[in-house]
C-alpha positions in Angstrom: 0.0 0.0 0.0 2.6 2.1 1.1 4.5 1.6 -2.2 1.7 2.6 -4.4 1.0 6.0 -2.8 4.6 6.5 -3.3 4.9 5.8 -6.9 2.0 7.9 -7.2 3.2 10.4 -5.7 6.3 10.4 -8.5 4.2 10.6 -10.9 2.1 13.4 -9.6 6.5 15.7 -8.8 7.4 14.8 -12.1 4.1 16.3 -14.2 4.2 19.3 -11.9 8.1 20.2 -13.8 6.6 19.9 -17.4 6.9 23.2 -18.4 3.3 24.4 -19.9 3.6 25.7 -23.5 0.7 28.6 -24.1 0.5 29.9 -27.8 -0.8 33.3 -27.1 -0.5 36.0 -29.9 0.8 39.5 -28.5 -0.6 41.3 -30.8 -3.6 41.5 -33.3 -3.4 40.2 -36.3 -3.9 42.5 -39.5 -6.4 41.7 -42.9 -5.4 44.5 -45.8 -7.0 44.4 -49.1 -5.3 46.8 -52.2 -6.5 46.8 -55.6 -3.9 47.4 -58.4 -4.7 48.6 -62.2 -7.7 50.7 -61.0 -5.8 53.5 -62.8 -4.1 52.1 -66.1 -3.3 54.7 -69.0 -5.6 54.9 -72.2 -4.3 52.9 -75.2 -4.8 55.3 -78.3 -3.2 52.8 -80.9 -6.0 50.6 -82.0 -8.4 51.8 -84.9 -11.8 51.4 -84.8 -10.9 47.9 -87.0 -8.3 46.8 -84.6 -10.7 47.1 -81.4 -13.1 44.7 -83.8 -10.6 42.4 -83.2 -12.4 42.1 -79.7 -15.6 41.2 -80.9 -15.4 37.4 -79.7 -14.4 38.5 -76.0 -17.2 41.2 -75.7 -21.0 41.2 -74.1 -23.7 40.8 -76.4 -24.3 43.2 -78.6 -27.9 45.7 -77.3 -28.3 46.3 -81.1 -28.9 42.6 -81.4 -28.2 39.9 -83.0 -26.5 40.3 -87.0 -26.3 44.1 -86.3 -24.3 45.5 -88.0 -21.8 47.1 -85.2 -18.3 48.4 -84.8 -16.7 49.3 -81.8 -15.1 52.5 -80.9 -13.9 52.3 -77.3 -13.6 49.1 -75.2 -12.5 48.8 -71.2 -11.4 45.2 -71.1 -9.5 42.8 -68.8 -9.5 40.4 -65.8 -9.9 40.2 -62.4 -7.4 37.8 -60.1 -7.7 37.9 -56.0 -4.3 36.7 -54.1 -3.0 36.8 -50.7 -0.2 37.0 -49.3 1.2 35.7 -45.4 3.4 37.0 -42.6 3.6 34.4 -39.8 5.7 34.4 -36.7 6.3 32.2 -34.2 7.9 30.2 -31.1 10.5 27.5 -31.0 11.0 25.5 -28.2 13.8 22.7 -28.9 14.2 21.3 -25.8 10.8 20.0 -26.5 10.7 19.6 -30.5 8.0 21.9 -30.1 6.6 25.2 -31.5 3.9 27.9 -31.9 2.7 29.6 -34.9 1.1 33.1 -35.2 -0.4 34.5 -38.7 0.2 38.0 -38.3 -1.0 39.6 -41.4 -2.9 38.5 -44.4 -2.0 41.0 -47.2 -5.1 40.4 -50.1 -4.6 42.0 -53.9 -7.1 42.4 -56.3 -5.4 42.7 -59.6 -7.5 44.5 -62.1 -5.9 43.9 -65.8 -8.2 46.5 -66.9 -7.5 49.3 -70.0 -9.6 51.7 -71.9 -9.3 51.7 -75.9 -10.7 54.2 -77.8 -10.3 54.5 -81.2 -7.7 56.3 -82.9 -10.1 57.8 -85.9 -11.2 60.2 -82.8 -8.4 62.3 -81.6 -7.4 63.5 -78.5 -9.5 66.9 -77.5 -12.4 65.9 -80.2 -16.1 65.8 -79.1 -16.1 62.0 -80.3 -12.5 61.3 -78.2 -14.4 63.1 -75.1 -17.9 61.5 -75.6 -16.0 57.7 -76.1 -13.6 58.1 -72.6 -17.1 59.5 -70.4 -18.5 56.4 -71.2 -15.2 53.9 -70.9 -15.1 55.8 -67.1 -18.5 54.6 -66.6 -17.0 50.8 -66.9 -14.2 52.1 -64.6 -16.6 53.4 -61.7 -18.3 50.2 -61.8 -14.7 48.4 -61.3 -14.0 51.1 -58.1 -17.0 49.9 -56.9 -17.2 46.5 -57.2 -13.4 46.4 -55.9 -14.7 48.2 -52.2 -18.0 46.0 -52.2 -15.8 43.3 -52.4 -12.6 44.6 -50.1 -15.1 44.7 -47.4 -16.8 40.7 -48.0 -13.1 39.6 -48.3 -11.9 40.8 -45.1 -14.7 39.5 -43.3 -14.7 35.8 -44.6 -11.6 35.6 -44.7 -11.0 37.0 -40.7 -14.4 34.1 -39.9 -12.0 31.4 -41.5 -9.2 32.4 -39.7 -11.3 32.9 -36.7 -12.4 28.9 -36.7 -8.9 28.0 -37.2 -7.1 29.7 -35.4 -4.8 32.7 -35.9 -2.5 31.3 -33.3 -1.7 27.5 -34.2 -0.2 24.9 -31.6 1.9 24.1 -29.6 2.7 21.3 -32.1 5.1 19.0 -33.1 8.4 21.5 -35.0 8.1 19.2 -38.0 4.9 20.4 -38.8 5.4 23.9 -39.3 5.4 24.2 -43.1 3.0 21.6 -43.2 0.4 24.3 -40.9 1.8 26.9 -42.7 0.9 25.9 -46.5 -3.1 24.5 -44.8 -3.6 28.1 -43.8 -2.4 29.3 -47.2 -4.5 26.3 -48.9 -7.8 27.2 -46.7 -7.5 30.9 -47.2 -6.5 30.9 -50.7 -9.8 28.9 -51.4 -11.6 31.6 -50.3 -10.4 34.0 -52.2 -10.6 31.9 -55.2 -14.5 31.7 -54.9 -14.7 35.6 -53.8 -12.2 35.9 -57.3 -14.9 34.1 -59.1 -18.0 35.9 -57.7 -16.1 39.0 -58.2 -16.0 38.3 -62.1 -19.1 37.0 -62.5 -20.8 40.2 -60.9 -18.4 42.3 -62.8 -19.6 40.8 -66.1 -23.1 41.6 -64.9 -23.0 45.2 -64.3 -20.5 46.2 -67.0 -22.9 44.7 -69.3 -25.6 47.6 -67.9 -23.6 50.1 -68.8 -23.4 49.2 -72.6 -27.0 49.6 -73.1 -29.2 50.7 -76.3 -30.1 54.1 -74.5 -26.6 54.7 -73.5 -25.3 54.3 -76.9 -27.8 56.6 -78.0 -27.2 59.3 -75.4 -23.3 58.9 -76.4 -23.6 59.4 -80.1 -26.2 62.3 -79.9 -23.7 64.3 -77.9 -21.7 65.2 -80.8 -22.9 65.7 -84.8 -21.0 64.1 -87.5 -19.6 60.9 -86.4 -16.4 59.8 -88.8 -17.2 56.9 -90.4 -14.5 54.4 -90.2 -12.5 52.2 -92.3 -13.1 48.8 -91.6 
């Protein structure tokens, strides 16, 4: 009897001198979201038969199907969403193990996104001015969509990070790249399908804008259109 209580008793010192390993960030961790190609230059080097080129890659047509059209300014390009990591952490060798912290999570939107306008309409014309007001309408609706979607970004992905944790372990030191490239995986997902949703919106409502009565109001707001060489 006397033995047991004393091996337990052992048992009970040696637990006591396990040093306890707490993975507690010391400070908050940070979400940013910057959007790049909101303000690309105007390319002036296409004729109104070069921007036909585009034709394929363009919405519908609001004159309709077989019209016959011709395009004198286009705003075109893609959308990607990326993130970027900063983690930091504790190592504790005596023990082979370690604590992880994701400080910051640094999101991009990439907007490959340039106004053409035709170079039959020069720079200073009624026609150049009446083409680039409407080609800035396409760019509001990319400013836009760009803080709409800053704002549902940060918030999933800060809920995702939330669930799993912004401070990871302790855990095993082998498994530190392994946690580091799940977070990236889980996070990167996310902004995938916000990427997506982004686009598919953004094909929506630039496809308002090109509209039968605002072609109209564009055209009437100068006389004399040159007819181009296509």
């Amino acid at each position: 009897m006397f033995g047991l209580d004393y091996i337990l008793a052992s048992h009970l010192m040696l637990a006591s001198t396990t040093p306890t390993i707490k993975c507690i960030m010391k400070t908050a961790p940070q979400i940013t979201v910057s959007a790049v190609g909101l303000d690309r230059g105007i390319d002036h080097t296409k004729s109104v038969r070069g921007l036909n080129a585009f034709k394929p890659q363009t919405s519908p047509s609001p004159y309709g199907m077989g019209a016959d059209t011709y395009i004198q300014g286009l705003a075109k390009g893609g959308v990607s969403v990326q993130g970027q990591y900063q983690f930091s952490g504790h190592e504790y060798p005596s023990l082979s193990q370690g604590c992880l912290f994701v400080d910051k999570v640094n999101i991009t939107i990439t907007l490959d996104s340039t106004i053409f306008i035709a170079s039959e309409y020069k720079e200073g014309t009624c026609f150049y001015k009446a083409v680039l007001e409407h080609e800035r309408k396409h760019r509001a609706v990319d400013r836009a969509l760009v803080n709409k979607y800053s704002n549902i970004i940060v918030k999933a992905v800060n809920n995702t990070m939330k669930t799993i944790g912004y401070a990871q372990g302790p855990f095993d030191s082998s498994q530190k790249e392994a946690i580091q490239a799940r977070i990236a995986n889980v996070v990167g997902s996310i902004l995938s399908q916000y990427g997506d949703n982004f686009s598919v919106e953004r094909e929506r409502m630039q496809t308002n804008v090109d509209t039968l009565t605002e072609y109209d109001r564009v055209h009437a707001l100068c006389k004399d259109w040159p007819q181009p060489q296509l």
